[in-house]
C-alpha positions in Angstrom: -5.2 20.3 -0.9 -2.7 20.8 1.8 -2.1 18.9 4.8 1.7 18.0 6.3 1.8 15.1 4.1 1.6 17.3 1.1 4.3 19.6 2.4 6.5 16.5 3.8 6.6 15.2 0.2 5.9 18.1 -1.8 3.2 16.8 -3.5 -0.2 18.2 -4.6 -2.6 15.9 -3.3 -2.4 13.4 -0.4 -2.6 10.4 -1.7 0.1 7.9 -2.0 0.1 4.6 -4.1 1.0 1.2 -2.1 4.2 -0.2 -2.7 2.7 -3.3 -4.1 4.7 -6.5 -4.8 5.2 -7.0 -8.6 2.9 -3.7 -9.6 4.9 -1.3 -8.0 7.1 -0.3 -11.3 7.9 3.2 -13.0 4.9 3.5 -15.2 2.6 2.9 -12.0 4.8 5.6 -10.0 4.9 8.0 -12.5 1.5 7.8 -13.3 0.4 8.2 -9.3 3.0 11.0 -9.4 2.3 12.9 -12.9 -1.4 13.4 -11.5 -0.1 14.7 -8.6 0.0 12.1 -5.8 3.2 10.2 -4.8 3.8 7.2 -6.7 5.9 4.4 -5.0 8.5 1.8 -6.3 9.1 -1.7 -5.1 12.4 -2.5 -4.3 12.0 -6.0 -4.1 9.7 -6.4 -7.2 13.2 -5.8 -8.7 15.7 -9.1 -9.0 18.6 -7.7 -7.7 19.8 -4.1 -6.2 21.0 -3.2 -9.4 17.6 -3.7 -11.5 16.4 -1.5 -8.7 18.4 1.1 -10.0 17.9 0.9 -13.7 14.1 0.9 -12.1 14.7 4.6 -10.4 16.2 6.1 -13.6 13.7 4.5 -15.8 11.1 6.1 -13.6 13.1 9.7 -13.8 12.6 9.5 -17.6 8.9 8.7 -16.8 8.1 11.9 -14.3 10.2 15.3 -13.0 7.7 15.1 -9.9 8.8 13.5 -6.4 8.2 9.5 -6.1 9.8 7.1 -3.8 10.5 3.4 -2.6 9.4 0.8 -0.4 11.4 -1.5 1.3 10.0 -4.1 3.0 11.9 -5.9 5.7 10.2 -9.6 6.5 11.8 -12.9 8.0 13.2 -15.2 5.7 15.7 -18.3 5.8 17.3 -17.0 2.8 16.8 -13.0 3.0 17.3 -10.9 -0.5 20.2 -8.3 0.1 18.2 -5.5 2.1 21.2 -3.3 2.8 22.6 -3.5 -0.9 19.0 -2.5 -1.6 19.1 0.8 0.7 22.3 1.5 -0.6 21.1 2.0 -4.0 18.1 3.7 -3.2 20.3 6.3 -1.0 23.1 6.8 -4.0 20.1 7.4 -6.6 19.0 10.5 -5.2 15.3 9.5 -4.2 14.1 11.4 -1.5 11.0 9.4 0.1 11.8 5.4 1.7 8.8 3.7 2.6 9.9 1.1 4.7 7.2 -2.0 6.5 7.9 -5.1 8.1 10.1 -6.0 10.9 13.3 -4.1 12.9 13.1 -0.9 10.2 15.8 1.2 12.8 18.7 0.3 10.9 17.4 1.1 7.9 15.5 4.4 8.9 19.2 5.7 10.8 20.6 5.5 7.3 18.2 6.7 5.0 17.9 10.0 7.4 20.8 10.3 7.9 21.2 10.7 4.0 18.5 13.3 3.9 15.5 11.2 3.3 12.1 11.4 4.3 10.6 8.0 6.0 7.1 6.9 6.4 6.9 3.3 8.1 3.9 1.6 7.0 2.7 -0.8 9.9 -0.5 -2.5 11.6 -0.8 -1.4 15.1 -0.4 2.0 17.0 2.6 0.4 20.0 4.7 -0.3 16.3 3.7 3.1 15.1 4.7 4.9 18.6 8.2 2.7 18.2 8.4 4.1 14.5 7.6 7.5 16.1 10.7 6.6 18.3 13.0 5.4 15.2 12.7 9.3 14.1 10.4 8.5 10.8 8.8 11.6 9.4 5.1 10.0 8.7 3.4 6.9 9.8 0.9 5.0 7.2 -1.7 2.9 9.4 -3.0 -0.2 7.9 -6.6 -1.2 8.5 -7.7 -4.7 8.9 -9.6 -4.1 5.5 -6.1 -3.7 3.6 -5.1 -5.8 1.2 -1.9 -8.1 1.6 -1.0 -8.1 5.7 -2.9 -6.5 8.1 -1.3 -8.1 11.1 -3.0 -10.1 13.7 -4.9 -8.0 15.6 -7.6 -7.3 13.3 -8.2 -3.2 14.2 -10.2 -1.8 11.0 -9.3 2.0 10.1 -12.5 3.5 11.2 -11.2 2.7 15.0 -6.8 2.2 14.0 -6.8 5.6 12.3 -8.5 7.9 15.3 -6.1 6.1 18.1 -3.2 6.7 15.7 -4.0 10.1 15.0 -4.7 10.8 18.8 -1.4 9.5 19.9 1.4 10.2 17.2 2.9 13.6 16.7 4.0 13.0 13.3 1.7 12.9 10.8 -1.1 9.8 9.8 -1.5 8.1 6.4 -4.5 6.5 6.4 -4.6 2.9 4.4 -6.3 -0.1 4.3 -10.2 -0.2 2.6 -9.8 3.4 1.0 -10.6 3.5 -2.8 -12.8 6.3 -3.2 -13.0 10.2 -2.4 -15.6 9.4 0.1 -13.1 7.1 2.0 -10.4 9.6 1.6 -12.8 12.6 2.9 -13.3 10.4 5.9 -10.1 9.3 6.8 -9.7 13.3 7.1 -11.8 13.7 9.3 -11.0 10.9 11.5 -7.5 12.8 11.7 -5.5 11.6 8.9 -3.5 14.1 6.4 -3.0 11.6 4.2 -4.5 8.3 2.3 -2.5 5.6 0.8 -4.2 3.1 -1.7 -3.0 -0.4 -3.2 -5.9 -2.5 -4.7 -7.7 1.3 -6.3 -4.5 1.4 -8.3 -4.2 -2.1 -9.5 -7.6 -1.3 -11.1 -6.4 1.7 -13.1 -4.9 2.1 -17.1 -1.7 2.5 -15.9 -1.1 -0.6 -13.7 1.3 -3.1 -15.5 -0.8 -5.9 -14.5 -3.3 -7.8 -17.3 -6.5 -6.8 -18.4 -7.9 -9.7 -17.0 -6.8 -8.9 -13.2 -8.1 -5.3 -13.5 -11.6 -6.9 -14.9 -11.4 -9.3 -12.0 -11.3 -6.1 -9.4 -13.7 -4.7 -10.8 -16.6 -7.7 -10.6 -15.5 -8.4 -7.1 -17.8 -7.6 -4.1 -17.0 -6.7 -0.7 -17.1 -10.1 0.0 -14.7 -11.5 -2.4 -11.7 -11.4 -0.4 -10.1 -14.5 1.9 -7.6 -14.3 4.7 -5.0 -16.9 4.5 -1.9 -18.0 7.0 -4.3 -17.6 9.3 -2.9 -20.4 11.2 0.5 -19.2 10.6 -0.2 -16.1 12.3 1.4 -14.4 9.0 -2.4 -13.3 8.1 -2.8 -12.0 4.3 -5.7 -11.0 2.7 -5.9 -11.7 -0.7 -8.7 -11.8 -3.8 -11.3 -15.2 -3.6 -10.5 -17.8 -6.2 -10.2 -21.5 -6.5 -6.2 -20.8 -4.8 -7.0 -18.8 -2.6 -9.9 -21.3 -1.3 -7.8 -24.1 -1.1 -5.8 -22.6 0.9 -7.9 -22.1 3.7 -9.5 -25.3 2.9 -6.4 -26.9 4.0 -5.8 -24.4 6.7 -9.3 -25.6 8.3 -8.0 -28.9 8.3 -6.0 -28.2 11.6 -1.7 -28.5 12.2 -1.2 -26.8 8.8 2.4 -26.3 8.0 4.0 -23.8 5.3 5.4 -26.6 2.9 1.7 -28.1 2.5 0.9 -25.1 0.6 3.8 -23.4 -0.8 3.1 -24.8 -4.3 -0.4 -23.1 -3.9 1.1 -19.4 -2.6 4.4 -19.6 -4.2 5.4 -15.7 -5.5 6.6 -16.7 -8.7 3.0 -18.2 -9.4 0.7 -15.0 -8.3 3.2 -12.6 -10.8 3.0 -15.2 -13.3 -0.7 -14.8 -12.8 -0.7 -11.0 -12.6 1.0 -11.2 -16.0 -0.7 -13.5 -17.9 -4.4 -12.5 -16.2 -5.5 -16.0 -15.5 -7.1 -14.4 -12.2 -7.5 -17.8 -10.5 -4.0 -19.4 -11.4 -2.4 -18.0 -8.3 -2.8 -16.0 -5.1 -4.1 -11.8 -6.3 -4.0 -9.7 -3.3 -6.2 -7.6 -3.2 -8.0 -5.6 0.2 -12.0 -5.7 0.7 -12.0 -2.4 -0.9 -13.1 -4.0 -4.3 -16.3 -3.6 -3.5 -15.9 0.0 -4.1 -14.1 -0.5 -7.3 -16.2 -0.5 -10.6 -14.0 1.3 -13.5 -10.6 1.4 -14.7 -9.9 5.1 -14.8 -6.1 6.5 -15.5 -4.5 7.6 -12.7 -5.1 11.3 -13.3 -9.1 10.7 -14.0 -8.8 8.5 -10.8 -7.0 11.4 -8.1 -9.4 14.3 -10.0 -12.3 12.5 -9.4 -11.2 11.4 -5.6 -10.2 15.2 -4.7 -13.3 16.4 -6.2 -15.8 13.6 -4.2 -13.6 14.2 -1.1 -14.4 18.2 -1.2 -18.5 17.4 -1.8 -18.1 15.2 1.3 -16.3 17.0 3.7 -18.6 19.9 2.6 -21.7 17.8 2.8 -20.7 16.3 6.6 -20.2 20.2 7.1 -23.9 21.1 6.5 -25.2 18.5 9.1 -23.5 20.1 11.6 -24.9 23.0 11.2 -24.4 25.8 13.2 -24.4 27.3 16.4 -26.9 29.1 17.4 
């Protein structure tokens, strides 16, 4: 398949794995990449800027084929290092910086100035167009069906894609509720050259997350996701369990604040539940694409099967249109 984003990253097929908080390590990448997509690490699943780099060569001894890194940018009292971050992704070599979150122009001078490719990841078309600005290479457009933070307008993809499409001149990644070959055949169509997918990877062979999660993915419906911080206007959308629903619960209440339930969202809690698969021990993000999701494939058995399902669409859609007489 070609498109730009295939040429931009020199990959074989357009589709590009999340850079998902505590999943996104070398096997994952290596896997998305080895089948021929473009697997993403997570900078800050790594402790420090150094374990980031042990990370990148770890994933070079993994694959030969192109990969990159996301860097997310959010506020914090207490931020993690972000430029000591950059500057270790820039001296390793890697060509493709995913960055998200907030004020990425810093960070986007630097890594082109190096010679990288950038694809911003955001929520809305005005912080696409201002990405656009920034001089990234590709935009990735998250749905209102994503998983993790789809911002607070609440735009799904089937209307967010088109408009971003219509307006951008660099090329579209499409993301948020895409999990299948169907999805990615119509995020084509709706003007998209590429797809970019979180929660479809956590439920693969090669995800270093537990059994249990990936068994969890799998049973879950459409309707088996909550949004939480809601009230925050910091909205997340994340897997339903008893956390998850307490959460909101207390959100409900009225004039919630962070602190009442940090012990319930708390990071260190979700990977230690990621890890250990008790599924409803912390907060599992996960996008209402699990309702698509009913079988742990590997990664290449997962991208063959997408590419092929994608084709029989587009060529299916095809036939009703006919032709002109």
């Amino acid at each position: 398949m070609k498109t730009r984003i295939t040429e931009l990253l020199g990959i074989r097929y357009p589709i590009i794995q999340g850079g998902m908080m505590w999943v996104g390590r070398a096997e994952m990448a290596a896997a998305v990449s080895n089948a021929g997509g473009l697997g993403i690490l997570t900078a800050l699943t790594q402790p420090t800027p150094e374990a980031l780099g042990e990370e990148i060569e770890r994933c070079r001894t993994l694959t030969d084929k192109p990969f990159g890194v996301n860097l997310t940018l959010l506020p914090s009292i207490n931020p993690p290092p972000y430029e000591r971050y950059l500057d270790v992704i820039i001296a390793s070599g890697v060509k493709v910086l995913e960055t998200a979150g907030n004020n990425p122009g810093e960070f986007i001078a630097r890594a082109k100035a190096a010679g990288m490719t950038v694809i911003h990841k955001c929520v809305a078309v005005r912080h696409a167009l201002k990405a656009q600005s920034l001089g990234v290479d590709a935009v990735s457009i998250d749905g209102f069906e994503c998983a993790g933070h789809p911002g607070e307008d609440d735009v799904p993809g089937l209307v967010l894609i088109p408009l971003a499409a219509r307006r951008l001149q660099v090329p579209v990644i499409a993301s948020g509720g895409i999990a299948d070959g169907e999805g990615m055949a119509a995020a084509l169509a709706l003007g998209a050259e590429g797809v970019n997918m979180g929660t479809r990877f956590c439920a693969t062979q090669e995800a270093p997350i537990h059994e249990n999660i990936k068994r969890a993915l799998v049973g879950a419906t459409e309707r088996d996701t909550r949004l939480i911080f809601r009230t925050l206007h910091n909205t997340a959308r994340v897997l339903r369990n008893p956390i998850s629903e307490e959460v909101v619960s207390i959100e409900k209440r009225g004039n919630a604040q962070f602190e009442d339930i940090r012990h319930l969202v708390a990071g260190a809690r979700g990977r230690a539940a990621l890890e250990s698969g008790e599924a409803d021990d912390g907060i599992v993000t996960a996008g209402q694409c699990v309702g698509l999701i009913d079988d742990i494939p590997s990664c290449a058995e997962l991208l063959q099967r997408m590419v092929r399902d994608c084709r029989a669409s587009l060529q299916r859609a095809q036939r009703y249109a006919g032709s002109e007489a």
